[in-house]
Biotite code that builds the C-alpha atoms (Angstrom):
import biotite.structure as struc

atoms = struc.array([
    struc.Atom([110.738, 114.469, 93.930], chain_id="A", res_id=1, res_name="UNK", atom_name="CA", element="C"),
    struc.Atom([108.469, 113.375, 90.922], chain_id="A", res_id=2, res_name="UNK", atom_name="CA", element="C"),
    struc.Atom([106.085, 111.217, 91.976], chain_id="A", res_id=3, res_name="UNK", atom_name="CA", element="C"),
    struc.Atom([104.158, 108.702, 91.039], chain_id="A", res_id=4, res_name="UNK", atom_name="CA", element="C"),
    struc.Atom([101.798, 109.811, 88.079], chain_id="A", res_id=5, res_name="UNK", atom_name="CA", element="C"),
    struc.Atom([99.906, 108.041, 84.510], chain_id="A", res_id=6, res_name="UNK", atom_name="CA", element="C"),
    struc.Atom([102.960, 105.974, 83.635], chain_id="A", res_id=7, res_name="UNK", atom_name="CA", element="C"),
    struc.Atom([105.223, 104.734, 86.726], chain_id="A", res_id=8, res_name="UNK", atom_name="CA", element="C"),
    struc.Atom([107.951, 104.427, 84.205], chain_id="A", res_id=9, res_name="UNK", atom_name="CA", element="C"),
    struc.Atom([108.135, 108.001, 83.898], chain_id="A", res_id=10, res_name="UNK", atom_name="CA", element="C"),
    struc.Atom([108.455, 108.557, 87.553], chain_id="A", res_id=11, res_name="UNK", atom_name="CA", element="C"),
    struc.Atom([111.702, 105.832, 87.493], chain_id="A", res_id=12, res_name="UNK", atom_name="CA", element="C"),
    struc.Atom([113.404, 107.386, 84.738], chain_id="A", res_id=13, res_name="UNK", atom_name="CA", element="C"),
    struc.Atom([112.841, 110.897, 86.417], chain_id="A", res_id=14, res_name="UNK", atom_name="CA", element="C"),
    struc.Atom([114.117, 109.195, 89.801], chain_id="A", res_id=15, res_name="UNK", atom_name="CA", element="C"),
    struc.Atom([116.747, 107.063, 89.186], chain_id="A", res_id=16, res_name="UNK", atom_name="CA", element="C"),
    struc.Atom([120.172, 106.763, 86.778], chain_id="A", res_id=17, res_name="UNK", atom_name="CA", element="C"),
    struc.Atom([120.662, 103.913, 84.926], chain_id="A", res_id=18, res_name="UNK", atom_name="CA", element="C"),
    struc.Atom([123.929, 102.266, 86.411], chain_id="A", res_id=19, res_name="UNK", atom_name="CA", element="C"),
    struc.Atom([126.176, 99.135, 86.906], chain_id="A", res_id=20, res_name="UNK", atom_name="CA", element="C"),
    struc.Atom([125.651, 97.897, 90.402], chain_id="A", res_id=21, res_name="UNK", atom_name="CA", element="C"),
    struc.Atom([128.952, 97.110, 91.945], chain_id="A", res_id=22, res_name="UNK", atom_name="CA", element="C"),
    struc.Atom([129.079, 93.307, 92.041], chain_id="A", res_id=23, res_name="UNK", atom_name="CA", element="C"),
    struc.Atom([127.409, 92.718, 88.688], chain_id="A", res_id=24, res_name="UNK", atom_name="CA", element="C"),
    struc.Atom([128.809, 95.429, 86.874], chain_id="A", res_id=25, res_name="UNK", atom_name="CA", element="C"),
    struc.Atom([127.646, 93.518, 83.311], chain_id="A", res_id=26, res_name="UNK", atom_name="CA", element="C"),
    struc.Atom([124.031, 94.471, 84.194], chain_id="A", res_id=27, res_name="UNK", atom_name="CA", element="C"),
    struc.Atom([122.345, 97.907, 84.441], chain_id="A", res_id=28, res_name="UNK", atom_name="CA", element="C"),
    struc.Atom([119.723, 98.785, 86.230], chain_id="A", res_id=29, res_name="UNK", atom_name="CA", element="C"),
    struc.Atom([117.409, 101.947, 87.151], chain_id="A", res_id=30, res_name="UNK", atom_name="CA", element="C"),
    struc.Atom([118.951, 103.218, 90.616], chain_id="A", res_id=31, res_name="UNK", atom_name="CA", element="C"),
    struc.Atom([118.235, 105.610, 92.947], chain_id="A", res_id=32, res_name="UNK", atom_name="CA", element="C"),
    struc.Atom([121.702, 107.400, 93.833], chain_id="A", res_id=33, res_name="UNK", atom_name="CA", element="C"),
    struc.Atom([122.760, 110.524, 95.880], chain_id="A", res_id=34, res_name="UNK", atom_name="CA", element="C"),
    struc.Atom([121.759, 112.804, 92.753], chain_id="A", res_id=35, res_name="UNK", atom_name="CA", element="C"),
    struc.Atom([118.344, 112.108, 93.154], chain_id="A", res_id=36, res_name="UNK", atom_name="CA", element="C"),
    struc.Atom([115.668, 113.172, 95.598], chain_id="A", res_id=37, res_name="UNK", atom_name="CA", element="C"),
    struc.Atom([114.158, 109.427, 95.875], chain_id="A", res_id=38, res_name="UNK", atom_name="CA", element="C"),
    struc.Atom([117.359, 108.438, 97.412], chain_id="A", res_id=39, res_name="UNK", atom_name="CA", element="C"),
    struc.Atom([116.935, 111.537, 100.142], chain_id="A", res_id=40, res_name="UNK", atom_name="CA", element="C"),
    struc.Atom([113.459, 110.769, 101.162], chain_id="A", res_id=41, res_name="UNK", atom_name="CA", element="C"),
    struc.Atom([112.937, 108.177, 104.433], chain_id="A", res_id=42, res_name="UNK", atom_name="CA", element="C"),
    struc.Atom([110.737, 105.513, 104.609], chain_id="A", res_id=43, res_name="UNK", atom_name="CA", element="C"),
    struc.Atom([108.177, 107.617, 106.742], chain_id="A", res_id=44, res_name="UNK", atom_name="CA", element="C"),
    struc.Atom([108.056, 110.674, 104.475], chain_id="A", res_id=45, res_name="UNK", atom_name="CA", element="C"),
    struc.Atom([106.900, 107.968, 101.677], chain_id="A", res_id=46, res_name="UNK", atom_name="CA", element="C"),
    struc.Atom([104.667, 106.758, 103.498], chain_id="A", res_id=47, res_name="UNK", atom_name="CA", element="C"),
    struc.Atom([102.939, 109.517, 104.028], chain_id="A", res_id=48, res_name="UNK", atom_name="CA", element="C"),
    struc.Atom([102.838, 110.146, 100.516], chain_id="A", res_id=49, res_name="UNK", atom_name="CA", element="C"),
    struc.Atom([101.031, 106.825, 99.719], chain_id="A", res_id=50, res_name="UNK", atom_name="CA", element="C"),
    struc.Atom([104.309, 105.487, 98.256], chain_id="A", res_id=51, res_name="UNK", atom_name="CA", element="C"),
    struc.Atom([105.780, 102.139, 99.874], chain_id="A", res_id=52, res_name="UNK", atom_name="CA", element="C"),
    struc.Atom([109.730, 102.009, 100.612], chain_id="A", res_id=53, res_name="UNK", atom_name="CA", element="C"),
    struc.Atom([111.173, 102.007, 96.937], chain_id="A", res_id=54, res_name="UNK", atom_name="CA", element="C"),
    struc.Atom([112.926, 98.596, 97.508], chain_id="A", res_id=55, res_name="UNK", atom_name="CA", element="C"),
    struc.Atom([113.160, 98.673, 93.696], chain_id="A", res_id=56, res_name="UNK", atom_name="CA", element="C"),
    struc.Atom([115.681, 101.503, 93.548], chain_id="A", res_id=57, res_name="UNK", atom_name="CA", element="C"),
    struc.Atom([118.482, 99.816, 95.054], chain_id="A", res_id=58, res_name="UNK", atom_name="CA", element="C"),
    struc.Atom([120.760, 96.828, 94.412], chain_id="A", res_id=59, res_name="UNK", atom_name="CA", element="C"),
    struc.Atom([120.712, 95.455, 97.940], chain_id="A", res_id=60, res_name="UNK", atom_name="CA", element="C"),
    struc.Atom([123.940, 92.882, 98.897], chain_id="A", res_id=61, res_name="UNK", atom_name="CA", element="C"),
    struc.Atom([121.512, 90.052, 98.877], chain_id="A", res_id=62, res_name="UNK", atom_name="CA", element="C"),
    struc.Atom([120.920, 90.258, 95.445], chain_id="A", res_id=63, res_name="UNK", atom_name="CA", element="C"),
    struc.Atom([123.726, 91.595, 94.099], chain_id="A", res_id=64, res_name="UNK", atom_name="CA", element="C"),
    struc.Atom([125.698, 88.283, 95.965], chain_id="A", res_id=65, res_name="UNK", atom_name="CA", element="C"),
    struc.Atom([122.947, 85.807, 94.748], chain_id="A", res_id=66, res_name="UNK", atom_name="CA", element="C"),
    struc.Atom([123.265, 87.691, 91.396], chain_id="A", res_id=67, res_name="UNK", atom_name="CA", element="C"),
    struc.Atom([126.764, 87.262, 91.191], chain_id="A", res_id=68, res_name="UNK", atom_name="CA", element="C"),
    struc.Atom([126.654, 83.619, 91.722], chain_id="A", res_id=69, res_name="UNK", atom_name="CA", element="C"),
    struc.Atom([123.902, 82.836, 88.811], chain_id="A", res_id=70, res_name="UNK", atom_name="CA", element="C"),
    struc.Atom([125.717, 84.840, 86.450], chain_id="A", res_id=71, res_name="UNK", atom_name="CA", element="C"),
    struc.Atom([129.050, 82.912, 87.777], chain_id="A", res_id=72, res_name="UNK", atom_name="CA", element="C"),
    struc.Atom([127.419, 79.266, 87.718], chain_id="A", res_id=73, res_name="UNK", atom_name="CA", element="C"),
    struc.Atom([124.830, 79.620, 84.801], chain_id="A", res_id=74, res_name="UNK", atom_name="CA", element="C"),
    struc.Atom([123.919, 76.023, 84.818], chain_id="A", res_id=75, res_name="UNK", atom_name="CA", element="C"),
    struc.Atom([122.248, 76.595, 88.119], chain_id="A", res_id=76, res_name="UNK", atom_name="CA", element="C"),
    struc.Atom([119.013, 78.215, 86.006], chain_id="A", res_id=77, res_name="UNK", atom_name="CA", element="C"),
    struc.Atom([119.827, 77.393, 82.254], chain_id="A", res_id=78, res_name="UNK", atom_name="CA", element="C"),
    struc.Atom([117.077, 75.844, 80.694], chain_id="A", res_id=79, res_name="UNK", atom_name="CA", element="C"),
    struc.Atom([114.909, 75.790, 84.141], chain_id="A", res_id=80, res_name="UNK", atom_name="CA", element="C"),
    struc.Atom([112.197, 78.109, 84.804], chain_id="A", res_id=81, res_name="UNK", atom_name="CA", element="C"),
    struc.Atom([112.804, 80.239, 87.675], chain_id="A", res_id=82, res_name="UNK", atom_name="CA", element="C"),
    struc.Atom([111.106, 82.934, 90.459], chain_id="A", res_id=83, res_name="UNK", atom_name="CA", element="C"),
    struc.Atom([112.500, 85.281, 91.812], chain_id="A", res_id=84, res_name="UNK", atom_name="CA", element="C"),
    struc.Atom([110.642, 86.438, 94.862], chain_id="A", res_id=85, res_name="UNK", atom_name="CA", element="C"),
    struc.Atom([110.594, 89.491, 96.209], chain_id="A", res_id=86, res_name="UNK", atom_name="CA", element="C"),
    struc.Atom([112.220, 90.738, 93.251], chain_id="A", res_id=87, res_name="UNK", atom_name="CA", element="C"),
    struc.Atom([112.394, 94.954, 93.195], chain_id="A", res_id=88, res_name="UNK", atom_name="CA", element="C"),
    struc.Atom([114.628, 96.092, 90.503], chain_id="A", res_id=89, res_name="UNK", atom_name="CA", element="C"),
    struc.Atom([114.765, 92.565, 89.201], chain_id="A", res_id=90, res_name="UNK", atom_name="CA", element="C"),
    struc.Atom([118.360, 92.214, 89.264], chain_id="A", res_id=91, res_name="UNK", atom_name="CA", element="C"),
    struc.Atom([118.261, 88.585, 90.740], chain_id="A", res_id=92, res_name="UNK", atom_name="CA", element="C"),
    struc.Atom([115.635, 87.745, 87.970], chain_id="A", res_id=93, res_name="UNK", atom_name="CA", element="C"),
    struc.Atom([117.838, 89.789, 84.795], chain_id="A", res_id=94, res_name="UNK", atom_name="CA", element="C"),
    struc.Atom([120.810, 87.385, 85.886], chain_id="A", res_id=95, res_name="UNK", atom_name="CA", element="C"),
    struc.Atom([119.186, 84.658, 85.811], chain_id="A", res_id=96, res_name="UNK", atom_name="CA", element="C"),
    struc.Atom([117.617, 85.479, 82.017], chain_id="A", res_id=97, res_name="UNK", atom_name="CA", element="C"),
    struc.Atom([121.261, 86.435, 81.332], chain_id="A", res_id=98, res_name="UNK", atom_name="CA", element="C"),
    struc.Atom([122.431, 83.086, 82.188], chain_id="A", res_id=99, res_name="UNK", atom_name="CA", element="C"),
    struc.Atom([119.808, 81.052, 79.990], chain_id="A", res_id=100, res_name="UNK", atom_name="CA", element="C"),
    struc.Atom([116.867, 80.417, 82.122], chain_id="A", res_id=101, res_name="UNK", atom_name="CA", element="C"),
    struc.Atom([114.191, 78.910, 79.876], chain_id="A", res_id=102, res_name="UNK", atom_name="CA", element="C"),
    struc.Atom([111.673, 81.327, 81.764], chain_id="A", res_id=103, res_name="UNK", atom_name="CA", element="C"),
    struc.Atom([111.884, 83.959, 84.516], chain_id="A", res_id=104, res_name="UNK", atom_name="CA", element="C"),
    struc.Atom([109.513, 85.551, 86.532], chain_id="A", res_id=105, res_name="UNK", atom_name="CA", element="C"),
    struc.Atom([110.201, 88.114, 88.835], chain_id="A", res_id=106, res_name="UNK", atom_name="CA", element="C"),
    struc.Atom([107.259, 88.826, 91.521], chain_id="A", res_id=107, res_name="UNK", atom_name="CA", element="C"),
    struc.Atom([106.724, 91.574, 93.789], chain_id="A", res_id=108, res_name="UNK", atom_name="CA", element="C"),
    struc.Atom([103.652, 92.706, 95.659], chain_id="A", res_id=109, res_name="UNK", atom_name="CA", element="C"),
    struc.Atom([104.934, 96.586, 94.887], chain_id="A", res_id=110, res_name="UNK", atom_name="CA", element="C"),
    struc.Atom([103.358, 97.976, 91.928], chain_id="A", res_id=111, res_name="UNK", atom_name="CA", element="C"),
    struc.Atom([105.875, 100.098, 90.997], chain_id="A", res_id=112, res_name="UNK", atom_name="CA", element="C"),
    struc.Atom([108.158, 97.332, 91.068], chain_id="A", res_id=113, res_name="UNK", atom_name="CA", element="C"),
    struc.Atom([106.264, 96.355, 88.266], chain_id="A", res_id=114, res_name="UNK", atom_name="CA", element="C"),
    struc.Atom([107.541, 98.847, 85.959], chain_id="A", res_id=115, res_name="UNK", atom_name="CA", element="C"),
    struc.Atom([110.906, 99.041, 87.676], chain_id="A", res_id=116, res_name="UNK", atom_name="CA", element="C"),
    struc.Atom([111.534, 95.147, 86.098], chain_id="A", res_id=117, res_name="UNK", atom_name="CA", element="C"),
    struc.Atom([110.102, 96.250, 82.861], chain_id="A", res_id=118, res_name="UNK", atom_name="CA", element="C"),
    struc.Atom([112.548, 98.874, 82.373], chain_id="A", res_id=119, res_name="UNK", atom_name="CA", element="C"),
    struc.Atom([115.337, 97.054, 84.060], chain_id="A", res_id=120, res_name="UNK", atom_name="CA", element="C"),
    struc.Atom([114.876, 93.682, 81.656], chain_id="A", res_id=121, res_name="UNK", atom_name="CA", element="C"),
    struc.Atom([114.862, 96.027, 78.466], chain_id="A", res_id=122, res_name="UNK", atom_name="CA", element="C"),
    struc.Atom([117.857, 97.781, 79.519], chain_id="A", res_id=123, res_name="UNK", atom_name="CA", element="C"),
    struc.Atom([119.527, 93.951, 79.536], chain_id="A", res_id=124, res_name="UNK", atom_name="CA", element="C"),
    struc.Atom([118.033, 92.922, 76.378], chain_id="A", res_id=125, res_name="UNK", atom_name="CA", element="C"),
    struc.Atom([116.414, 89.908, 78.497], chain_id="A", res_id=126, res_name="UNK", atom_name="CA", element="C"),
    struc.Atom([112.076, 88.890, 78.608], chain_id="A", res_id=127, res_name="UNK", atom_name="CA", element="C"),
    struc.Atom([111.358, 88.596, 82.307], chain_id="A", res_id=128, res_name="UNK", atom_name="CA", element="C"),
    struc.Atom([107.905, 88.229, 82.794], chain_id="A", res_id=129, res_name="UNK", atom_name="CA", element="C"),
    struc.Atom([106.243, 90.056, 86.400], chain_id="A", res_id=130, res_name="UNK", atom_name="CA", element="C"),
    struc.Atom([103.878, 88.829, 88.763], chain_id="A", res_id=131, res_name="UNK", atom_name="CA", element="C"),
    struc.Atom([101.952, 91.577, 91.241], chain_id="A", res_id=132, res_name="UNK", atom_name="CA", element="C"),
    struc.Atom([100.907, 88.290, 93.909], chain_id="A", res_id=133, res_name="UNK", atom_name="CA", element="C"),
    struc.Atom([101.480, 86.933, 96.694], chain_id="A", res_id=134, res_name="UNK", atom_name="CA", element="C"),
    struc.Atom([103.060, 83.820, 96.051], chain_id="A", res_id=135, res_name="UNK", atom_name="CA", element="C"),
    struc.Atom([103.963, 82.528, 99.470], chain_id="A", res_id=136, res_name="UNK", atom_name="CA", element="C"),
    struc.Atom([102.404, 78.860, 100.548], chain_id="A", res_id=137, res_name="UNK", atom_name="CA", element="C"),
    struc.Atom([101.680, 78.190, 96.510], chain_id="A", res_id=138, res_name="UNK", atom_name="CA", element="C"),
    struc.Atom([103.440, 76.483, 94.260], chain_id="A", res_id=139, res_name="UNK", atom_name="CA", element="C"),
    struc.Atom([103.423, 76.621, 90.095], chain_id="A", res_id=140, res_name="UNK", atom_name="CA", element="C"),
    struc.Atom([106.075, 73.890, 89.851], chain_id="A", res_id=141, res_name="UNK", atom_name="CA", element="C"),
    struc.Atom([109.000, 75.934, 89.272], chain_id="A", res_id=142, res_name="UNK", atom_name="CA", element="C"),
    struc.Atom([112.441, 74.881, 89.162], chain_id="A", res_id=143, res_name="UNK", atom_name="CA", element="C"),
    struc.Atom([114.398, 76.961, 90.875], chain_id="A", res_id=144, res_name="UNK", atom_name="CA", element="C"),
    struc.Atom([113.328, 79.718, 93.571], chain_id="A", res_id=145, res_name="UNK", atom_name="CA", element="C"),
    struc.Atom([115.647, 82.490, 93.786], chain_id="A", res_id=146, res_name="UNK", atom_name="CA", element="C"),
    struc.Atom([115.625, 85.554, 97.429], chain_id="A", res_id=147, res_name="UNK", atom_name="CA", element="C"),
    struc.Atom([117.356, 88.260, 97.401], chain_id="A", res_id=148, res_name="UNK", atom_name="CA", element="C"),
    struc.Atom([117.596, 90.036, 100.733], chain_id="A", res_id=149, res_name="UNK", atom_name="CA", element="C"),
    struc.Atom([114.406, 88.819, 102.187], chain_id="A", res_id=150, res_name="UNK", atom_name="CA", element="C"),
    struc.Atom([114.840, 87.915, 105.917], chain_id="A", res_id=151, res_name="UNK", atom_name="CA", element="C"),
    struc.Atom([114.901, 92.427, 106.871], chain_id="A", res_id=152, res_name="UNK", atom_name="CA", element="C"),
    struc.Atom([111.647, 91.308, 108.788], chain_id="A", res_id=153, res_name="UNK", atom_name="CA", element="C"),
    struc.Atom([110.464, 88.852, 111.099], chain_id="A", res_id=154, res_name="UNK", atom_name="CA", element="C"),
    struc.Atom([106.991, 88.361, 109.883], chain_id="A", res_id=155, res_name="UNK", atom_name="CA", element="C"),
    struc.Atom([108.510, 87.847, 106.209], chain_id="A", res_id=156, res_name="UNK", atom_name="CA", element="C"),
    struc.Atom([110.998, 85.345, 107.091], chain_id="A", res_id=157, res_name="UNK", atom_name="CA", element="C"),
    struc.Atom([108.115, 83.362, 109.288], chain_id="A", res_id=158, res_name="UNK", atom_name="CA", element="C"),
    struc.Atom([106.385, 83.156, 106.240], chain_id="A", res_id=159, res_name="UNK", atom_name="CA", element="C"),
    struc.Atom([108.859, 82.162, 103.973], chain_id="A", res_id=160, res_name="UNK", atom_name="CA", element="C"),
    struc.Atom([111.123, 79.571, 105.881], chain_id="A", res_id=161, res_name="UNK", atom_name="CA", element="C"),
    struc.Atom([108.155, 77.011, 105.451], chain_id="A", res_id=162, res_name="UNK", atom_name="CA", element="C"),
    struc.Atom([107.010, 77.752, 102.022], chain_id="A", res_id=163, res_name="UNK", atom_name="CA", element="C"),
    struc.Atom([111.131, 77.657, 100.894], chain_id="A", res_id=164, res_name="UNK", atom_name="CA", element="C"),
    struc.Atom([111.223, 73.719, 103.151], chain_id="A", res_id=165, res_name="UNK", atom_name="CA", element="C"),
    struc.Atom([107.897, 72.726, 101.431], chain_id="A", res_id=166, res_name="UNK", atom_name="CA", element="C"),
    struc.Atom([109.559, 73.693, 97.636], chain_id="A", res_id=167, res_name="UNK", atom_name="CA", element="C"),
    struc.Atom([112.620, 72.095, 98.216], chain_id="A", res_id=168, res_name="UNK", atom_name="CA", element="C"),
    struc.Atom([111.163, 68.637, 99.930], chain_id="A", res_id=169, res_name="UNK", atom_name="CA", element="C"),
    struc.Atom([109.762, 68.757, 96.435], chain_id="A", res_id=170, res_name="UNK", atom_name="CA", element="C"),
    struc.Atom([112.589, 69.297, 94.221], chain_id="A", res_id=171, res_name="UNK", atom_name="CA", element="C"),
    struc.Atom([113.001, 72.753, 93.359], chain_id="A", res_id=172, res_name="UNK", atom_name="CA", element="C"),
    struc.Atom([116.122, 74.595, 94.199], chain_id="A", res_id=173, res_name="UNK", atom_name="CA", element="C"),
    struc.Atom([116.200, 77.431, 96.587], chain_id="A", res_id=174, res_name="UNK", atom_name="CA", element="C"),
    struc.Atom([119.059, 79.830, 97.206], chain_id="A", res_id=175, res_name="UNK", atom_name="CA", element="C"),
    struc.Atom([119.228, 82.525, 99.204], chain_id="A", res_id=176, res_name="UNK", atom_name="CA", element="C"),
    struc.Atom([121.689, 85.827, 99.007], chain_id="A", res_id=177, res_name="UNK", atom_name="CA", element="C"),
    struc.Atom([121.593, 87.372, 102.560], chain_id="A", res_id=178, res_name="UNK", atom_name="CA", element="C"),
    struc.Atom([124.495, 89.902, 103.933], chain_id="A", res_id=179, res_name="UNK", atom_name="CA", element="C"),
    struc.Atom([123.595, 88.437, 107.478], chain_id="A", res_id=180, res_name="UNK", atom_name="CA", element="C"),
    struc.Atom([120.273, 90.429, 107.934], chain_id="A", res_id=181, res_name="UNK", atom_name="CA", element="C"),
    struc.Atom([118.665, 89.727, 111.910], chain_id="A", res_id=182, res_name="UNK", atom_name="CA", element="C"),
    struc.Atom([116.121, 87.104, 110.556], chain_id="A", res_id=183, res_name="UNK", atom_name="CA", element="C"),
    struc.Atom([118.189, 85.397, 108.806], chain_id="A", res_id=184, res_name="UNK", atom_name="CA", element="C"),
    struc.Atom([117.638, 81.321, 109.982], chain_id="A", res_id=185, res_name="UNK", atom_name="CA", element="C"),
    struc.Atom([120.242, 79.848, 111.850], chain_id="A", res_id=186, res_name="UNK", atom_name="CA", element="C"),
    struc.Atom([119.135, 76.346, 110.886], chain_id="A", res_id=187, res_name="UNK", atom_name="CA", element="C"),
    struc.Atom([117.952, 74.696, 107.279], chain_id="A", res_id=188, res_name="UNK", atom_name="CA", element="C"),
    struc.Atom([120.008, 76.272, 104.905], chain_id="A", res_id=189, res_name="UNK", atom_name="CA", element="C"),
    struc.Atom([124.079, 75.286, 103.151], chain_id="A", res_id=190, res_name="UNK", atom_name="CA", element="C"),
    struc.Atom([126.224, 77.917, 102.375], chain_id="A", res_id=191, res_name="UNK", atom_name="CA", element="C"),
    struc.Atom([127.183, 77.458, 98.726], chain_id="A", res_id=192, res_name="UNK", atom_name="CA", element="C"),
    struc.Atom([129.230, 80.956, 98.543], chain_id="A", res_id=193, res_name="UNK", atom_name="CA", element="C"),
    struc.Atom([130.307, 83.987, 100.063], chain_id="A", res_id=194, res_name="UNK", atom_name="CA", element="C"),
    struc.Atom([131.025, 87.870, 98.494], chain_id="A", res_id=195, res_name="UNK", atom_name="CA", element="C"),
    struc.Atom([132.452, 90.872, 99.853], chain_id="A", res_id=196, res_name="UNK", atom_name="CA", element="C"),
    struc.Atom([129.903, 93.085, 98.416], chain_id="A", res_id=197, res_name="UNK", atom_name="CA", element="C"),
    struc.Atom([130.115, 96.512, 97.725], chain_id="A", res_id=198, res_name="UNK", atom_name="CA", element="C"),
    struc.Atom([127.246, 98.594, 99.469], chain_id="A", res_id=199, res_name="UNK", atom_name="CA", element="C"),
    struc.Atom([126.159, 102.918, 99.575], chain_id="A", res_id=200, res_name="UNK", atom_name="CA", element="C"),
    struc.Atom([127.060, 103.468, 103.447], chain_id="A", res_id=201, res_name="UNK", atom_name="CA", element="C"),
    struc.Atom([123.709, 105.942, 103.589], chain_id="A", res_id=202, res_name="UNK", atom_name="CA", element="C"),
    struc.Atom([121.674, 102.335, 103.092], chain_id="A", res_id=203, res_name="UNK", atom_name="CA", element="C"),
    struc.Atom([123.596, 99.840, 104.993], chain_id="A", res_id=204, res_name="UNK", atom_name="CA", element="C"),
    struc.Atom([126.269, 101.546, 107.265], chain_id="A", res_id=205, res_name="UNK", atom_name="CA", element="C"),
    struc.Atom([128.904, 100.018, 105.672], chain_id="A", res_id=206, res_name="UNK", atom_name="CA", element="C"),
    struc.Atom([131.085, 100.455, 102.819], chain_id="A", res_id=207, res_name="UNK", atom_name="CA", element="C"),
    struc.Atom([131.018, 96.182, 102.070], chain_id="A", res_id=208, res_name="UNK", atom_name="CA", element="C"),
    struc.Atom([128.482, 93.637, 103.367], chain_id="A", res_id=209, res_name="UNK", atom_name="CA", element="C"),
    struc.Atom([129.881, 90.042, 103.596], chain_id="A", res_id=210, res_name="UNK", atom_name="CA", element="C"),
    struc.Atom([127.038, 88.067, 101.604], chain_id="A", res_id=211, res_name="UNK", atom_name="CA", element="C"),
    struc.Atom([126.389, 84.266, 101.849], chain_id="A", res_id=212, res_name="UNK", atom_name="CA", element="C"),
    struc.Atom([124.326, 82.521, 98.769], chain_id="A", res_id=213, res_name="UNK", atom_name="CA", element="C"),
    struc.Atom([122.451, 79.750, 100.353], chain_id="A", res_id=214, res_name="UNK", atom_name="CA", element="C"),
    struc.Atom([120.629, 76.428, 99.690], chain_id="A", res_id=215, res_name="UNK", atom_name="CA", element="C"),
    struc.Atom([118.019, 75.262, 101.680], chain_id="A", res_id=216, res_name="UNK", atom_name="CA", element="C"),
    struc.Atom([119.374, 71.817, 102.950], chain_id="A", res_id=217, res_name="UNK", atom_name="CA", element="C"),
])
């Protein structure tokens, strides 16, 4: 595997293929697949190289669900300005660009997700600007707050649950794409739509992950 070296984007392109994810085929992004040795590695062997997970590789259900329904229902984001949080390839944040967002902003605490946006926005002919912090318990007045896939862990979904109830008390608009992950809140949120979602078996176990798009309520 090429890791990591000057330019991150160098170590995407030499990792990934650029492809259509199933459920937004319009879009491309830079993916990991079975052809490369990125998608072979486990968590632990990255790890140990200094590398966190590469969440940015893959087009998890989540997003590709809450994706989906952006592209679907542009006037959701059109002329709003919109996060997308925990964004890793920055598929959620591409669709919303796509679908005439007056500004996007994709943020991700991985700094190789970073570059992974970079690439993946050019690839869509879309500006998506990237923010490396933290932005749980803040606030910069946004419009519409966008999760992909966010409730894999507990300590992540106790975190956000109250900063996603605090934005939307205020106004903003906060969906959620989840294919039923274990922290995923049984209480506070609508269903606005559901997607069979086509998924790689060697990430999920399955060949299609049923994937709500939420609101908190």
């Amino acid at each position: 595997m090429n890791r990591p070296g000057r330019d991150p984007r160098d170590f995407i392109r030499a990792n990934t293929a650029l492809l259509a994810p199933p459920h937004v085929p319009e879009l491309r992004l830079h993916l990991a697949d079975e052809a490369h040795a990125l998608w072979q590695r486990t968590e632990a062997e990255l790890e140990a190289e200094g590398l966190p997970p590469p969440f940015w590789a893959f087009a998890w259900a989540g997003g590709q669900g809450l994706a989906r329904y952006v592209l679907d229902r542009p006037a959701v984001v059109a002329g709003r300005s919109v996060l997308d949080v925990a964004a890793g390839s920055g598929l959620v944040a591409i669709a919303a660009a796509r679908a005439g967002a007056r500004s996007v902003t994709a943020a991700d605490i991985d700094p190789l997700a970073e570059a992974a946006v970079a690439l993946n926005a050019a690839a869509n002919g879309v500006a998506v600007a990237f923010s490396g912090s933290d932005w749980i318990g803040r606030d910069a007045g946004w419009d519409v707050v966008l999760a992909g896939d966010v409730f894999y862990d507990r300590a992540l979904a106790d975190r956000l649950m109250p900063w996603f109830a605090d934005l939307a008390r205020r106004g903003a608009a906060v969906l959620v794409g989840d294919p039923g992950r274990h922290y995923l809140p049984r209480t506070g949120l609508e269903p606005l739509a559901t997607y069979r979602v086509p998924v790689t078996r060697a990430l999920e176990d399955a060949e299609v992950k049923r994937t709500t798009v939420w609101r908190l309520a």
